[in-house]
N, C-alpha and C positions, 0 to 999 in steps of 0.2 A: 504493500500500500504506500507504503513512504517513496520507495522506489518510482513508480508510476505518478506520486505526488510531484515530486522532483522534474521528471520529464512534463508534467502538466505544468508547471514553474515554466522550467525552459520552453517551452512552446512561445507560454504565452509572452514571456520575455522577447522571445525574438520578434514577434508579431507587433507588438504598440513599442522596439526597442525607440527608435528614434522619434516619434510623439514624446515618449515616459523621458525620454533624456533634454529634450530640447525646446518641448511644448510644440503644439497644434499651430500657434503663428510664426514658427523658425523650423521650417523643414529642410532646407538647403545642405544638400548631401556636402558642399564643397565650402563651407561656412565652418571653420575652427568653433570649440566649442572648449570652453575652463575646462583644467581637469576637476572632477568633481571631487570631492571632499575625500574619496574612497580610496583615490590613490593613494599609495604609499606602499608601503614595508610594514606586515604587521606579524607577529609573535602571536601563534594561538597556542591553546592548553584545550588538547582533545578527551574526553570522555567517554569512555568504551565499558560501560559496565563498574565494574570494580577499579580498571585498568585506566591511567590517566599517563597520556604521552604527549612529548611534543611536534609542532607542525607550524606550518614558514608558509607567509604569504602575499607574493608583490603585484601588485595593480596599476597600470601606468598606461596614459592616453598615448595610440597610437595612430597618427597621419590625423585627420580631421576631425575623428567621432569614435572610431572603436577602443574600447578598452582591452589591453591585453596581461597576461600576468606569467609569476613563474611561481611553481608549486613545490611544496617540501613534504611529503607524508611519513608514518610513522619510521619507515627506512626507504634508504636511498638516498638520489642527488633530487637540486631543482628540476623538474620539467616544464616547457611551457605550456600555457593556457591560451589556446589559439583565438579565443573571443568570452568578455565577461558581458551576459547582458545586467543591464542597471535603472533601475526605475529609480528616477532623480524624485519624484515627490513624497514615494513610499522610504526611499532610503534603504532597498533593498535590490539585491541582487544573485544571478545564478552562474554558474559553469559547470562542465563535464571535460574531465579528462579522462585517458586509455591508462587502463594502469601501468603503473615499472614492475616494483618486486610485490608488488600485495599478490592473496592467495587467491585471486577471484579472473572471472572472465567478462564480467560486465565491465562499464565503465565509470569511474565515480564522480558521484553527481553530490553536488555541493549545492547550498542556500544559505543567504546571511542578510542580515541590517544594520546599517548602522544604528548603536544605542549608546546613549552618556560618551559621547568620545573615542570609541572602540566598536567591536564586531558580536556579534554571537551568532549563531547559527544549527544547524543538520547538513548531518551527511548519514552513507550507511557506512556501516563497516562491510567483511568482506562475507562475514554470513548472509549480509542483506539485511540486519537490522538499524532502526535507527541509531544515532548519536549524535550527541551533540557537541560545540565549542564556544572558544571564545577565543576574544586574543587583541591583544594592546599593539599600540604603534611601538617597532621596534626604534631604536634610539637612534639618533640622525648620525647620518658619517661624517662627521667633524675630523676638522685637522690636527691630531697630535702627535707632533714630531718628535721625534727620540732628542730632539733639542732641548725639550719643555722638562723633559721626566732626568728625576737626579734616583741613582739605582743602587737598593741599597746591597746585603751579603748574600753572597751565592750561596743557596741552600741544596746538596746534595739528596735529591730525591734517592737516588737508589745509596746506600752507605756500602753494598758491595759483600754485607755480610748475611741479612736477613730484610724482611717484608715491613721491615720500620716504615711509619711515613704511608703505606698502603692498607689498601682494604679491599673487597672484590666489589662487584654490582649487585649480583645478585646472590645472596647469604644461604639462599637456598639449594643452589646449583653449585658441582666441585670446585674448588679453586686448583688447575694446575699451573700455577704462579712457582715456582719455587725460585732456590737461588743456591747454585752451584761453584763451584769452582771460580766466586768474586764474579757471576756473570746470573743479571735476571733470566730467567729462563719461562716462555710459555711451554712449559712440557707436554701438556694435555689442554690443547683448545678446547676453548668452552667457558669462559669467565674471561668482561671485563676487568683491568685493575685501575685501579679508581686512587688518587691523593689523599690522603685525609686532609690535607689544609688546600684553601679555595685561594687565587690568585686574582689580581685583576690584570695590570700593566706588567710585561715579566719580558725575559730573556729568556731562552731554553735553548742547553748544548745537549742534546745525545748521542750517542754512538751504537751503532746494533749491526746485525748480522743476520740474514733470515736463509734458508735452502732452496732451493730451486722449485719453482710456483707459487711460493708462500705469499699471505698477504694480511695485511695488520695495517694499523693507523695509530693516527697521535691525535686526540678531542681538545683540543686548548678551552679552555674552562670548561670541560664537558660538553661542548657543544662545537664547534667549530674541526673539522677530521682533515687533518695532513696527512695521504693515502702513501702509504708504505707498501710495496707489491713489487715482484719481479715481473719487473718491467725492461730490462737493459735490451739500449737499443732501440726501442719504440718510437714514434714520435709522442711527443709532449704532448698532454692532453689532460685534464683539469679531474678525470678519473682514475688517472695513473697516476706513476710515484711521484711524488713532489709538489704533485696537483691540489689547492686546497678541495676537496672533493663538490665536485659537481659548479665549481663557481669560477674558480680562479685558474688559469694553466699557467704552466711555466714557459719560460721563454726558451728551454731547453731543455733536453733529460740530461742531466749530469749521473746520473745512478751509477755503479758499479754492478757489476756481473754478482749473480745470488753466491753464496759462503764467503763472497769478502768484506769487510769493514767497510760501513759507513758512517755519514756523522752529517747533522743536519743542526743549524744555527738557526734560533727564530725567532724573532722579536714582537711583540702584539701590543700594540698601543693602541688603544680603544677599540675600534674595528682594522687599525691599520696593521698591516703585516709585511713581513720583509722574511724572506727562508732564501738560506745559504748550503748548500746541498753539496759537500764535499769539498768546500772552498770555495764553489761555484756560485755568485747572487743568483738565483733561477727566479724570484719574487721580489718585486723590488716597490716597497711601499702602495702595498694595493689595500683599499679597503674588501673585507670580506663583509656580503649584503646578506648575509643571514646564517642559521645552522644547517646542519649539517642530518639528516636522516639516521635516527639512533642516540640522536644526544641524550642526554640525562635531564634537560628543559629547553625551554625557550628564552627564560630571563637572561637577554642578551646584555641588558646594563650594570647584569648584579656579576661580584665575582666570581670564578665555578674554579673545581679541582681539573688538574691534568688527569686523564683516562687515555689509557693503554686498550687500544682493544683486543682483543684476547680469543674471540667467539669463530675466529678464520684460520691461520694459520699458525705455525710455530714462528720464531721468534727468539733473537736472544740479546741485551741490552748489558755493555760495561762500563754506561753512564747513562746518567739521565740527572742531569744539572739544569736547575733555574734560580735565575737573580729576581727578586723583583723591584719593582719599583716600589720607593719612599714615598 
């Protein structure tokens, strides 16, 4: 019912799209129109039952009249949204996308309003039930240069001896984290490993080693994933190694071939990012527009822990150093 609700939304959304946008005396197809209040970048917090995840989502006027966007669901990268329709008087609107990695064959169908400042909404999930969200505007991408920030003692996340400093995600499920031979080790994928202390402004040196097809990432505050994968050799691409995932590509692959050392420099000042991949700048002050598919929330202005991801492939790390900012 919800489902077919959704499609009777979209219908009729398309049908009164440009009347509901632009009123009955302004029909002129070639006539610019404000972007409406809707655009932006906004941070939701989805509702699944029990289960509460987070989800990414951008809106922005394109050519005269259509609105377009890019989507974040529970895992995965952005995709885009090839048309949002918007009823300017109701303050509501619809789209449908094909899914990425969900478990389903339909495709999902989204509705929201704007309310007090922010969104709420339905979707289904991938059984076909309802659920719902919400989600605040994500914080603007201002300029904070590593000029501004005074940084203060390098704190050795991993000490080289034992799982000081970490915890996993899920408490429920094994931890194969261990620490061997002065070297972190994912032995048994299957558990993120997660900081116990949250950073905001920060520095990070590490160095690691993975086998051949392996694939892992780096969550900078729990939310934002620097894709670690054997990759060597590839061309650069925003889903591969070095790539902030799904957003940002490198301007290069500087990777090294799988069982040999690498080490990756990265600096994050508000949304800006800078990653040095062997020596190599491969990111050089780009802002990152949102999370990352699997993060641990949305609160892109609150500080979060670094997360290891754990749930892919092996993995083995004989630093993992961050400074942070004072």
């Amino acid at each position: 019912m919800i489902a077919y609700r959704l499609l009777l939304m979209l219908f009729t959304f398309h049908a009164c799209f440009s009347f509901c946008l632009l009123g009955a005396e302004d029909n002129d197809p070639f006539v610019k129109i404000n972007p409406p209040s809707l655009t932006g970048r906004w941070d939701l917090t989805v509702k699944d039952g029990e289960q509460v995840y987070p989800s990414w989502l951008e809106i922005s006027l394109s050519g005269y009249r259509t609105l377009v966007g890019r989507y974040v669901g529970q895992f995965g990268s952005a995709r885009p949204i090839a048309q949002i329709q918007f009823n300017a008087k109701a303050g509501a609107f619809a789209f449908s996308l094909p899914p990425q990695w969900e478990k389903r064959t339909s495709d999902i169908l989204f509705e929201g309003r704007l309310q007090d400042g922010g969104l709420v909404g339905t979707t289904t999930n991938d059984a076909g039930h309802p659920i719902s969200w919400t989600a605040v505007r994500a914080p603007a991408l201002r300029d904070k240069t590593e000029r501004k920030v005074r940084w203060g003692k390098r704190i050795r996340l991993f000490n080289g001896k034992d799982l000081t400093n970490w915890g996993v995600r899920h408490p429920n499920l094994p931890n194969g984290w261990v620490v061997q031979d002065g070297l972190l080790i994912n032995k048994r994928p299957g558990n993120d490993l997660v900081s116990t202390q949250s950073f905001e402004d920060f520095k990070l040196n590490v160095e690691f080693v993975y086998p051949a097809g392996s694939n892992s990432g780096l969550y900078l505050r729990g939310r934002h994933e620097i894709q670690i994968e054997d990759n060597y050799g590839m061309n650069p691409d925003s889903h591969l190694i070095g790539g902030v995932y799904g957003f940002l590509t490198p301007h290069l692959n500087a990777a090294r071939k799988a069982g040999e050392w690498q080490e990756m420099e990265i600096t994050l000042i508000g949304q800006q990012l800078t990653l040095k991949f062997n020596g190599v700048e491969i990111i050089s002050k780009q802002n990152v527009p949102g999370i990352t598919g699997g993060a641990l929330d949305s609160r892109e202005g609150q500080p979060g822990p670094l997360m290891i991801q754990g749930d892919h492939g092996p993995i083995r790390f004989r630093k993992v150093d961050l400074t942070p900012a004072r």
